[in-house]
C-alpha positions as CSV (number, residue, x, y, z in Angstrom):
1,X,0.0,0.0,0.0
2,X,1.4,3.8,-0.9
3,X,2.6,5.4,1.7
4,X,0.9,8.5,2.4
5,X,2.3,11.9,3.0
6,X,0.9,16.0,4.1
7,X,1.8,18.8,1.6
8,X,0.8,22.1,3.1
9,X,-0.1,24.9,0.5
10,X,-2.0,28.7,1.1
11,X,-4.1,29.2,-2.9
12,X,-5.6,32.6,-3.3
13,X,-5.9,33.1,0.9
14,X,-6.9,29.5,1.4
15,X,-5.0,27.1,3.5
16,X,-5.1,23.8,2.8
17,X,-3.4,20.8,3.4
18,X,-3.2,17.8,0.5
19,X,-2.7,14.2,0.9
20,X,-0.6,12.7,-1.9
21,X,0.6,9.1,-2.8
22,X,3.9,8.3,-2.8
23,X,4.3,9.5,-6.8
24,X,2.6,12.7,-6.0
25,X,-0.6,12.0,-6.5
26,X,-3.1,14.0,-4.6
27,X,-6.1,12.3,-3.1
28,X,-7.8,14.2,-0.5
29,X,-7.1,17.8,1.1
30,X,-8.2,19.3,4.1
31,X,-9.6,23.2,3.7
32,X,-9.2,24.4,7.0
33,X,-11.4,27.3,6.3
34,X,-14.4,25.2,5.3
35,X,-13.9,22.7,8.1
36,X,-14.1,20.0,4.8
37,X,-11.6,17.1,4.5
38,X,-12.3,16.5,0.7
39,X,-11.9,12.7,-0.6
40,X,-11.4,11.8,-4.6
41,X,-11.9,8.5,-3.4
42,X,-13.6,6.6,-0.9
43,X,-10.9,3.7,-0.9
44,X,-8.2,5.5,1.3
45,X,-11.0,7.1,3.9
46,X,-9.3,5.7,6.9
47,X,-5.4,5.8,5.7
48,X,-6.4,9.9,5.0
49,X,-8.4,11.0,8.5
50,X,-5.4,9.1,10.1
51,X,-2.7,11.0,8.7
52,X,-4.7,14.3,9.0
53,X,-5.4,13.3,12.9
54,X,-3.1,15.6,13.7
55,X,-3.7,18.3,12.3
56,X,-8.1,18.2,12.4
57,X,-9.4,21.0,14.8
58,X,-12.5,20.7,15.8
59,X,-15.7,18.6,13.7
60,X,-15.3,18.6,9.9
61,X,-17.2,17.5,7.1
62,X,-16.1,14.3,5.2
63,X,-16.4,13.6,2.0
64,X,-16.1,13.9,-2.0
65,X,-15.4,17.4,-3.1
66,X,-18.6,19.9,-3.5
67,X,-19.5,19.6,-7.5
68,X,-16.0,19.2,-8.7
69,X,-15.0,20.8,-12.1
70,X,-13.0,19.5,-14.9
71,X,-10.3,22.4,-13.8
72,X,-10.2,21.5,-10.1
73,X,-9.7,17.6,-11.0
74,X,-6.8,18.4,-13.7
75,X,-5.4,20.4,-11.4
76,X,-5.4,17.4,-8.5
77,X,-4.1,14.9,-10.5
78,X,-1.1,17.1,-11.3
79,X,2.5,15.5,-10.0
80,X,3.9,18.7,-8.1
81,X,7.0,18.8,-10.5
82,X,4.6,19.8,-12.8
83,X,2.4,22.1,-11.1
84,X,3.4,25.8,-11.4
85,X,1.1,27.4,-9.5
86,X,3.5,27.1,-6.7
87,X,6.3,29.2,-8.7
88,X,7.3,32.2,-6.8
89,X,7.6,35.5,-8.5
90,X,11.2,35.2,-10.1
91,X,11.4,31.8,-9.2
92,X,13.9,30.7,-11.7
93,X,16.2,33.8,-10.3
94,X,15.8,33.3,-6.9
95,X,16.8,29.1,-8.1
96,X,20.0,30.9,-9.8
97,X,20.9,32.6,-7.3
98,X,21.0,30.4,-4.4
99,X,22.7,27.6,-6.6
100,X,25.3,30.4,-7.4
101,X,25.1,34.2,-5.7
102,X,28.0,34.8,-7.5
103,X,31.3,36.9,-5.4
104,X,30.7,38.9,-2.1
105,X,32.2,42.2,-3.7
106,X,30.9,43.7,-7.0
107,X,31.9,46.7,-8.4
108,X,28.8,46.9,-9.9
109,X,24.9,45.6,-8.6
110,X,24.0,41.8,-9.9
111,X,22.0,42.3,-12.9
112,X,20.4,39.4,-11.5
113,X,19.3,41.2,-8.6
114,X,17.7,44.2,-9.9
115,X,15.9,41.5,-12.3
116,X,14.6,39.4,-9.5
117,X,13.5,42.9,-7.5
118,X,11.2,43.6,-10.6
119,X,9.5,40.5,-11.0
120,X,9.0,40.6,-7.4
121,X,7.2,43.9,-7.2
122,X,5.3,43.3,-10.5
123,X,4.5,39.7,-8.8
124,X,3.1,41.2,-5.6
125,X,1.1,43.3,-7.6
126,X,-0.8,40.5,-9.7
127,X,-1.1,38.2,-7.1
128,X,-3.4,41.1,-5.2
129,X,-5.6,40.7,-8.1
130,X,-6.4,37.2,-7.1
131,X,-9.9,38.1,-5.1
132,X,-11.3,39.8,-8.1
133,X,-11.3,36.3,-10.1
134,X,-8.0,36.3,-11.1
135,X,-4.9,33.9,-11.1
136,X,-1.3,34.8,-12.1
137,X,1.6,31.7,-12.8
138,X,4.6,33.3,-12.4
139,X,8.3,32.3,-14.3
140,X,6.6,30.1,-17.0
141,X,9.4,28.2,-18.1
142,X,9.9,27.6,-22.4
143,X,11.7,25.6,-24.5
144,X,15.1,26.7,-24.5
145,X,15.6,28.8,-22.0
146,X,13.1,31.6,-21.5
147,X,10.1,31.9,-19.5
148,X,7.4,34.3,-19.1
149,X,7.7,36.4,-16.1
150,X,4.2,36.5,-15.1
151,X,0.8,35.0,-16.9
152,X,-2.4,36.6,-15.8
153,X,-5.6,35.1,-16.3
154,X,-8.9,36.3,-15.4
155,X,-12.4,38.1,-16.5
156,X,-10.7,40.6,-19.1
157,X,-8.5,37.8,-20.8
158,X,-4.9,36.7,-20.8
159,X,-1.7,38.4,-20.2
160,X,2.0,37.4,-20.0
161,X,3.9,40.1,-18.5
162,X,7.1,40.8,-18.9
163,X,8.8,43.2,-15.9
164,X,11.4,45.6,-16.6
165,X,13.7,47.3,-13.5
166,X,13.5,50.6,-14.3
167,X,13.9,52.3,-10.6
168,X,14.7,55.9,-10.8
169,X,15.2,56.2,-14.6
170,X,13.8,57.8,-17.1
171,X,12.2,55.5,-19.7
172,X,11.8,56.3,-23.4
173,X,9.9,53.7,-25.9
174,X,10.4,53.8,-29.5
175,X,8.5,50.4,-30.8
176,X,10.4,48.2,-30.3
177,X,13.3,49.9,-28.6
178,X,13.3,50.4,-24.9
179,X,15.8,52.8,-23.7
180,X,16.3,53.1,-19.5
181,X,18.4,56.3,-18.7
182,X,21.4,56.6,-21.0
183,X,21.8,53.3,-21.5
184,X,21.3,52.3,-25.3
185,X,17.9,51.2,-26.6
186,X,17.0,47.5,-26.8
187,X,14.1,45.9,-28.4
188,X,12.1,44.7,-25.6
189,X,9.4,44.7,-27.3
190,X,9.8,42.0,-29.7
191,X,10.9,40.0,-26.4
192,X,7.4,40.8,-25.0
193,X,5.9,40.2,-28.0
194,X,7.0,37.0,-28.5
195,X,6.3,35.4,-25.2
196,X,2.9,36.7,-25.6
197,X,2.8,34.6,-28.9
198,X,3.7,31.7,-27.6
199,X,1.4,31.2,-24.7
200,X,-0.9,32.0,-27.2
201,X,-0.3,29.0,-29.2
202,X,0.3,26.7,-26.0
203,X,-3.0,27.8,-24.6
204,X,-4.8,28.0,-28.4
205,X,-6.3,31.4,-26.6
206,X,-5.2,35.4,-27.4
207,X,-2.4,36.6,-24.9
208,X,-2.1,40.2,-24.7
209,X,1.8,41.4,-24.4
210,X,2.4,43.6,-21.0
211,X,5.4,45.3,-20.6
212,X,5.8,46.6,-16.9
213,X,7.9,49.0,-15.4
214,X,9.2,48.9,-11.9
215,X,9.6,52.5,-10.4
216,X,10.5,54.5,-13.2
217,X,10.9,58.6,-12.9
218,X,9.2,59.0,-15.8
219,X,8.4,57.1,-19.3
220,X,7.8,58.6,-22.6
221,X,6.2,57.1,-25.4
222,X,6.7,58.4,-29.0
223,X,4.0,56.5,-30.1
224,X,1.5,54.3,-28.8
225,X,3.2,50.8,-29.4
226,X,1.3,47.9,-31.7
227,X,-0.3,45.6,-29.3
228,X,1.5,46.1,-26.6
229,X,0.5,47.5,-23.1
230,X,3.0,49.4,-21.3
231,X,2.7,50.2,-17.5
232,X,4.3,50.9,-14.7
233,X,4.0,48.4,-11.5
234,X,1.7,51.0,-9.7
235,X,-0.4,51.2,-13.1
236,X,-1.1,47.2,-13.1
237,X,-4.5,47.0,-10.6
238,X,-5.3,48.4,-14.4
239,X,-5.8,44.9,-15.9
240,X,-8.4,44.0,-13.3
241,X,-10.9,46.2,-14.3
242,X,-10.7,44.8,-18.0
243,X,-14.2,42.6,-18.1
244,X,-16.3,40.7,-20.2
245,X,-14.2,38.4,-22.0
246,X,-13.8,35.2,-20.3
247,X,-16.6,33.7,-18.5
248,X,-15.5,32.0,-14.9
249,X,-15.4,28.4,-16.1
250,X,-13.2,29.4,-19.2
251,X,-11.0,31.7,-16.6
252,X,-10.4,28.1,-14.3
253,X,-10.0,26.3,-17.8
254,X,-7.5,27.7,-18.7
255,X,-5.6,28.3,-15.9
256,X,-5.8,24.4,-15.1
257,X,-3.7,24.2,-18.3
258,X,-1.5,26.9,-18.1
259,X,-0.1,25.8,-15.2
260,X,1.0,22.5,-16.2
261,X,4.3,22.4,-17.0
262,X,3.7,19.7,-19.7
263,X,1.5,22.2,-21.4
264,X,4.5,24.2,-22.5
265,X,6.5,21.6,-23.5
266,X,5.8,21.3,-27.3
267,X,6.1,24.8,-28.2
């Protein structure tokens, strides 16, 4: 018989505790909120409330979960090396970083570093959208190499947004050029374009490109870029009040396959 184990997890201000198989299975989870141990199968009733004992307070409800949806039993049955609804915001950084934090003394900041500060703040800023129906996967990792910052997902459609460090300096955008300060122009655009193209074709569903920028002094667009939305962090709340486009079940839909990993894959 599997042995069983207790994964704890907090999802969009929940706490909740899952049971998994030894292969990562989950087959029941506690919501300590609802006072509801939640079975997907009757067969392991006993082995679960045992290894739960400990941490039950007070009665709960028993049983299978309350009018499950295709979405919520995808997302179950995912191993957790493919889940990434658990990725922190800069995730692959922060993974980087610890496996090699490079010398004590620079004489200049870690690029790394100011990277991982703006995908933080832009993190924390999508992940306060959650109550108003939205989700948000952060460092979406692609073929080859790349990723996509953050992917939001919610009543006013998708969007994979890509964050930009820009504290203090003055930002100038040219489509596609980018210019922070006096530094020389890059085409970030075409960057954020293109990750927005790809989740497209993984998720067969229009992503909208985002570019956001963290703390700027100012920013100055010579013309209104094609496609492309560009804002600064305190300018993202923005999204949320985009409406009307995907209805609730499509929203869970299609975060149930955007955050397994298998679903990027292939691109």
């Amino acid at each position: 018989m599997n042995r069983l184990r207790v994964i704890p997890a907090r999802r969009h201000g929940q706490e909740r505790l899952y049971v998994c198989l030894a292969d990562g299975r989950n087959i029941a989870w506690y919501d300590r909120e609802a006072a509801r141990v939640n079975l997907l199968s009757d067969d392991r009733r006993s082995d679960v409330l045992d290894i739960l004992g400990p941490f039950l307070t007070g009665p709960v409800t028993i049983g299978p979960p309350p009018v499950p949806t295709p979405a919520e039993l995808a997302r179950l049955s995912l191993h957790p090396d493919d889940d990434l609804a658990p990725n922190r915001p800069g995730e692959s950084l922060l993974v980087a970083l610890d496996r090699d934090p490079g010398p004590a003394r620079r004489l200049r900041p870690d690029p790394r570093r100011r990277a991982l500060t703006a995908e933080l703040v832009t993190g924390e800023a999508l992940d306060a959208l959650d109550g108003a129906g939205w989700h948000t996967l952060h460092s979406v990792p692609l073929p080859g190499g790349d990723r996509i910052h953050h992917l939001l997902i919610g009543p006013g459609g998708l969007y994979a947004v890509h964050a930009l460090y820009a504290r203090r300096s003055r930002v100038r955008v040219a489509d596609p050029l980018v210019a922070l300060g006096r530094h020389e122009p890059r085409p970030v655009l075409r960057r954020v374009r293109a990750d927005a193209d790809r989740a497209s074709y993984a998720l067969t569903a229009e992503v909208r490109p985002v570019l956001a920028l963290v703390a700027p002094s100012g920013v100055t667009v010579t013309a209104a870029p094609r496609d492309v939305r560009v804002l600064t962090d305190a300018e993202l709340p923005e999204l949320a009040r985009q409406g009307g486009v995907l209805k609730p079940a499509d929203v869970e839909g299609l975060h149930a396959m955007a955050r397994d990993r298998t679903t990027w894959d292939l691109l």
